[in-house]
C-alpha positions in Angstrom: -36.5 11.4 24.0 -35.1 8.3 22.6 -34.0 5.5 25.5 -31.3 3.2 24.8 -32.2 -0.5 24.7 -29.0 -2.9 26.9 -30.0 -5.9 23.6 -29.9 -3.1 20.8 -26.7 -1.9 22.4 -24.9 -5.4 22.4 -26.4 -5.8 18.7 -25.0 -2.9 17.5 -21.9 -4.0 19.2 -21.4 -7.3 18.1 -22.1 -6.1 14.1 -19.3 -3.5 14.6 -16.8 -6.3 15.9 -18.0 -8.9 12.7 -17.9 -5.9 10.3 -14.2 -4.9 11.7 -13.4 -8.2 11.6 -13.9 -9.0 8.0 -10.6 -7.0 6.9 -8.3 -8.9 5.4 -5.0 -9.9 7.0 -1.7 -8.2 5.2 0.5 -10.8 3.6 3.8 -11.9 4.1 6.2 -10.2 1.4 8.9 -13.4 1.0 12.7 -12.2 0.8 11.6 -9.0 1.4 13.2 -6.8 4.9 9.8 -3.8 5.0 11.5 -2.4 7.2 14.8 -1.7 5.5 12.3 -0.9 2.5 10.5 1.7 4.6 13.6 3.6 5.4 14.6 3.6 1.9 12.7 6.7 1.0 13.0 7.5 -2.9 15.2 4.3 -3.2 17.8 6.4 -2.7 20.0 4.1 -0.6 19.2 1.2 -3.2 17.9 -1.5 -1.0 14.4 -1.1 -2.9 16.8 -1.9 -5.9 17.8 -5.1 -4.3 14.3 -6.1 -3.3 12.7 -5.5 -6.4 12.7 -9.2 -8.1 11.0 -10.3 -4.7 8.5 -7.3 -4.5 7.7 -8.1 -8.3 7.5 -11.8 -8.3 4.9 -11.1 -5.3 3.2 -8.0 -6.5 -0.3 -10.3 -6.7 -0.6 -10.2 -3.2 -0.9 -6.2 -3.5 -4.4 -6.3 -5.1 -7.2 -5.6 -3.3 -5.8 -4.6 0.1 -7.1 -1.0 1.2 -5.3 1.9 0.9 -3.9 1.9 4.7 -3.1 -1.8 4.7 -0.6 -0.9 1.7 0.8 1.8 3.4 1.2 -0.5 6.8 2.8 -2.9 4.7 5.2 -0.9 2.6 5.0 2.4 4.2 3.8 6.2 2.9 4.4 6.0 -1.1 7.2 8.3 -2.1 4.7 10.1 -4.8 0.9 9.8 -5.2 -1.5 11.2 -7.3 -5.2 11.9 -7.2 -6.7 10.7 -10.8 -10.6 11.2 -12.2 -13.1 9.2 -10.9 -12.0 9.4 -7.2 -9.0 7.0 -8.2 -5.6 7.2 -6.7 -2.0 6.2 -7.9 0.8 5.4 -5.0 4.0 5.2 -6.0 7.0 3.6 -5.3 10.2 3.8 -6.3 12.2 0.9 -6.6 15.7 2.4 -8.6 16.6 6.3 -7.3 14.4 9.1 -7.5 15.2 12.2 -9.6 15.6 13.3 -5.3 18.4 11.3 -4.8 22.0 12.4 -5.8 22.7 8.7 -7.6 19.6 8.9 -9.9 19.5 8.1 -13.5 17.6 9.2 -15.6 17.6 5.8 -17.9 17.4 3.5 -15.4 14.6 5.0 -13.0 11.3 2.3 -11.9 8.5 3.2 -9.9 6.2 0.7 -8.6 2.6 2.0 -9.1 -0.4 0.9 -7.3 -3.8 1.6 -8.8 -6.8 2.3 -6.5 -10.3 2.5 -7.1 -12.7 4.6 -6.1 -13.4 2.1 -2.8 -9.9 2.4 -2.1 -8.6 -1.0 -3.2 -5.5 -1.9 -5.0 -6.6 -2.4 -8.5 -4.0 -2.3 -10.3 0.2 -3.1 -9.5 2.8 -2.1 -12.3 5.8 -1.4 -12.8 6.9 2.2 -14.6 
């Protein structure tokens, strides 16, 4: 039987609080109310349309964050998809989706974000 050591506890411990630690914090999207873009599922109620210049001019500060920090930030994606390689797609529309009753065809974005197979943004277009 194995016996638990008080020091290897508080080792163990103290890695698992450096190792949580190390995350990095979620920036600050500038002119940008998530909120209001978090209700605006599909884009349908066009604040995402509004916000877009902002969210673009800042989409830098996208790359790299995990997977759940982009979803705390701008909320679940309207669409994703599961690509080769264990790579992901979240997407985001920013003009209304072919869901919403004012959507155009012609004039329909999606802001894509690109995630490797360690679940960080890679890549952040728009489509």
């Amino acid at each position: 039987m194995f016996r638990s050591h008080p020091k290897g506890t508080i080792a163990v411990t103290l890695i698992l609080i450096i190792l949580s630690a190390c995350g990095r914090d979620l920036p600050k999207l500038e002119d940008v109310n998530l909120e209001q873009w978090k209700q605006d599922r599909n884009a349908c109620g066009n604040y995402r349309a509004e916000a877009q210049q902002a969210v673009l001019s800042q989409k830098d500060k996208l790359l790299a964050l995990k997977e759940m920090q982009i979803v705390e930030l701008l909320g679940r994606p309207d669409r994703n998809e599961l690509y080769r390689r264990n790579q992901k797609f979240y997407y985001y529309y920013l003009s209304p989706a072919p869901d919403c009753q004012n959507y155009n065809a012609a004039t329909s974005k999606r802001l894509a974000i690109r995630f490797n197979a360690m679940g960080l943004a890679k890549e952040v277009m728009v489509e």
